[in-house]
C-alpha positions, 0 to 999 in steps of 0.5 A: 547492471548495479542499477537494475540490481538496485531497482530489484532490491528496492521493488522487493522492500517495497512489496515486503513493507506491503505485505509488513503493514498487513500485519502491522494493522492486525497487532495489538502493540500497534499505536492508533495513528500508525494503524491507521495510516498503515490500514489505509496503506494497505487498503490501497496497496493492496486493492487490484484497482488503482486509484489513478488507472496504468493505462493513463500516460504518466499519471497512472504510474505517479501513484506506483511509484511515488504515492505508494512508497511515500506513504509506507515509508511514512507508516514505518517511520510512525512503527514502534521498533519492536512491532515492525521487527515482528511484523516483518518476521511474520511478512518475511515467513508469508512471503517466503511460503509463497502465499502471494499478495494478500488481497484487500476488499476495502481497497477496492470499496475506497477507490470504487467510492472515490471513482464515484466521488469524482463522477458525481462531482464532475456530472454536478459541475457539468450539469 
């Protein structure tokens, strides 16, 4: 049971870290690279489309579970100190009022240009 329980609390961090960087890339103390980083984080995690669909075996889980993570461990890591406590603050606070997952118009706009990178490329290859 410690294992599922572990897996809970680690799902949790994970979408709190989400919604964290959400407001990382909105305050002013954040340095340039970790805004950035953190912006296309967030663009990703929190489009409803995937970059790599669910519903292909393996692959479509590679990216929840590996990529995703990586990615906001990384941006965390780059955060000054006192900006990630603000911000967890304020995802802590948005979470708890239960306003869900915030939604991200370019996240969606990213994997529909890249969904169509791929396509063109791959006609052009065919072709």
């Amino acid at each position: 049971m410690s294992t599922l329980k572990n897996i809970g609390q680690w799902a949790h961090r994970v979408k709190r870290d989400s919604v964290t960087l959400w407001f990382v890339c909105r305050h002013p103390g954040t340095p340039w690279l970790p805004k950035v980083l953190a912006a296309f984080v967030v663009a990703y995690a929190l489009s409803p489309i995937d970059l790599i669909p669910d519903f292909i075996p393996v692959l479509g889980y590679v990216d929840d579970v590996l990529l995703l993570p990586g990615l906001i461990w990384l941006a965390i890591r780059l955060m000054p100190k006192d900006v990630l406590a603000e911000c967890r603050e304020q995802a802590d606070t948005w979470m708890r009022r239960g306003e869900g997952k915030p939604r991200s118009s370019w996240g969606i706009a990213f994997v529909v240009v890249v969904w169509i990178g791929v396509g063109v490329a791959l006609w052009l290859w065919i072709r």
